[in-house]
Every structure is written in structure tokens, then in C-alpha cells.
C-alpha positions as CSV (number, residue, x, y, z in Angstrom):
1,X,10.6,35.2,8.0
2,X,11.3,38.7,6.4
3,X,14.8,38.6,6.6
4,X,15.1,35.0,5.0
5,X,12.8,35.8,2.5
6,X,15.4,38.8,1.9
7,X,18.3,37.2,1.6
8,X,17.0,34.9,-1.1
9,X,15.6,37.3,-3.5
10,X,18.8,39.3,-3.0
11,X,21.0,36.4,-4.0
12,X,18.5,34.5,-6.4
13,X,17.7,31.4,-4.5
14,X,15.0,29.0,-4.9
15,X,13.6,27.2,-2.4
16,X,12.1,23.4,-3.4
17,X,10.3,20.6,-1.6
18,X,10.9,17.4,-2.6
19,X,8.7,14.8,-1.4
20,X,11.3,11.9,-0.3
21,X,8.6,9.7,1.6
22,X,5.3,8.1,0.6
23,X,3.4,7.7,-3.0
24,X,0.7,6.5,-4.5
25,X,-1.4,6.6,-2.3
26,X,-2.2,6.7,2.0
27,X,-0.1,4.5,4.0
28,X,-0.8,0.6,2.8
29,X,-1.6,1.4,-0.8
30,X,1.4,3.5,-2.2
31,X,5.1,2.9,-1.6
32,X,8.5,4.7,-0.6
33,X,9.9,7.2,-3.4
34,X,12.4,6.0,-5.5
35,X,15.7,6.8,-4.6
36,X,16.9,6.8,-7.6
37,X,13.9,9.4,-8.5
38,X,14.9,11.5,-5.6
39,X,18.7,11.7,-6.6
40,X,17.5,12.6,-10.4
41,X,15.7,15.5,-8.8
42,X,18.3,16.5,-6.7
43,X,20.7,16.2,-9.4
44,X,18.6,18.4,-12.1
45,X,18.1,21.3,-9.1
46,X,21.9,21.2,-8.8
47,X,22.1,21.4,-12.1
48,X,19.8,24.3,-12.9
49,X,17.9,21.7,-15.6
50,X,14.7,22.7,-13.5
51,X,14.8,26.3,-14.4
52,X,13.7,26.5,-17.7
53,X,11.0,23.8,-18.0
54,X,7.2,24.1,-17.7
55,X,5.7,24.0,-14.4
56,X,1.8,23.1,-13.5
57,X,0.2,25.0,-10.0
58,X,-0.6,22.4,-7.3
59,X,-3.7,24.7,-6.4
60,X,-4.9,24.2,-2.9
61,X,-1.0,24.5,-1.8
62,X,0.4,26.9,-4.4
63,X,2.9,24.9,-5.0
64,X,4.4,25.1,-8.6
65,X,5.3,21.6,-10.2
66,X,8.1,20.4,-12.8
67,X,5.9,18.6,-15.4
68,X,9.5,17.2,-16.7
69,X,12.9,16.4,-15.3
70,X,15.7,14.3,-16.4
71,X,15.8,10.6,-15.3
72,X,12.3,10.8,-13.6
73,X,9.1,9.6,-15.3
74,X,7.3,13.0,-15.7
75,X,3.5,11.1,-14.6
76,X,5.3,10.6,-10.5
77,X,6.1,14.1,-10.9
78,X,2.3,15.7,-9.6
79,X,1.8,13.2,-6.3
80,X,-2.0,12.9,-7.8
81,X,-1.2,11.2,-10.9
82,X,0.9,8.5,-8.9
83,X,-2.9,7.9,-6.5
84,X,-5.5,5.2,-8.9
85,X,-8.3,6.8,-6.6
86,X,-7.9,10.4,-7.2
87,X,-11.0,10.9,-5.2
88,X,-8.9,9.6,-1.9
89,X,-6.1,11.8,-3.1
90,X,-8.2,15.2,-3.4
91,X,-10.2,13.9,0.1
92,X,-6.5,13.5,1.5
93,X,-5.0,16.8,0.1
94,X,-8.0,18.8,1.5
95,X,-7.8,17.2,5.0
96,X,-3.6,18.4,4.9
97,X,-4.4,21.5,4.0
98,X,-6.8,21.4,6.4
99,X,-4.3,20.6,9.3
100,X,-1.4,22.9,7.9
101,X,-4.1,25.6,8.6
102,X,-5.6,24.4,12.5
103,X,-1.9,24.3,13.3
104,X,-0.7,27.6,11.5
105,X,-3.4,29.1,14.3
106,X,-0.9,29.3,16.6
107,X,1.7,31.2,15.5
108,X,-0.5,33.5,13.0
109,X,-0.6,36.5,15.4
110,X,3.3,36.7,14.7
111,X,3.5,35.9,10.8
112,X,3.3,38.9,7.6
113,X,0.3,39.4,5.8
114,X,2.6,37.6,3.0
115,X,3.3,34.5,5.0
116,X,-0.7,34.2,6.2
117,X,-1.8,34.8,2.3
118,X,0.7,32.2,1.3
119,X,-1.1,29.5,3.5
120,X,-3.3,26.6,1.8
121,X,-6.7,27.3,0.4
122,X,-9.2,25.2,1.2
């Protein structure tokens, strides 16, 4: 929302996702995140040791990527090097992105060019 969005910019927030559940793979293949990996993440945002290091685009969801942070093996850090059959991984990725979109149907007559641009592409 507009307003949100405002207030961030205006006091310099960042937003992150931290993916706390599954990887390695679909359900059955992969495993739960560390949580000792998940705390090390947390810890660097708190930190601020995730502003200044290189990031890699996560293209089909925009999403920008830490390819380093402290305490956290740097190859778990993009979800697709942690899958052995990256095929399954891009299949699975498309089919999200795919979903995110069906669903984001509903409530796109209300949404900002900005938020509907900002969406996965497929």
C-alpha cells in the first residue's frame, strides 16, 4: 500500500524475506532450514552486515539475494543452489509464480501500477 511504502522510504527501512521453512528441494526431498542459519540471518539484518555486500536478482520474483552473510554457508543462500535437480526447482519456481499471479487476480483492480508491475514474471 502507498502509504506503507511511504513511510519506509521516508525513514529508510528495508523490508526482507527470510525463508524459515523448507530446502532443498519439494516436500520429501529437502529439509527444514537451519535454525541456527535463520538466527545468523536475523542477526546480520540487525546488524546492518547485509547492507554493504553483493547481492544476485532472483529473476522471475525480483527478489535481490545476499550472496554472503556471516555464519551462513553462502551456497544455502539462493534456495536453487540448495535443489540437486535444478530442473524441479525452475519447474517449481515457475508454477509459484504462477499461483502468486491467479491469486493476485483478485485484488488487482485495487493495487498501483507499481504494486501490479512488481508482481512475478513468468
Amino acid at each position: 500500500d502507498v502509504y506503507k511504502r511511504q513511510k519506509m522510504k521516508k525513514h529508510k527501512c528495508s523490508a526482507w524475506l527470510i525463508n524459515t521453512g523448507w530446502s532443498g528441494g519439494k516436500y520429501g526431498v529437502g529439509q527444514r532450514m537451519s535454525l541456527k542459519y535463520t538466527r545468523a540471518i536475523i542477526d546480520a539484518i540487525h546488524d546492518g552486515k547485509l547492507q554493504n555486500v553483493e547481492y544476485s536478482k532472483m529473476d522471475v520474483f525480483g527478489i535481490d539475494i545476499p550472496k554472503s552473510c556471516p555464519g551462513v554457508p553462502s551456497e544455502i543462500l539462493n534456495p536453487r543452489n540448495t535443489w540437486q535437480n535444478k530442473d524441479d526447482y525452475d519447474k517449481t519456481l515457475r508454477h509459484l509464480a504462477g499461483l502468486f499471479t491467479k491469486n493476485f487476480q483478485k485484488y488487482a483492480d485495487k493495487a498501483s501500477a507499481d504494486i501490479k508491475n512488481a508482481g512475478p514474471k513468468v
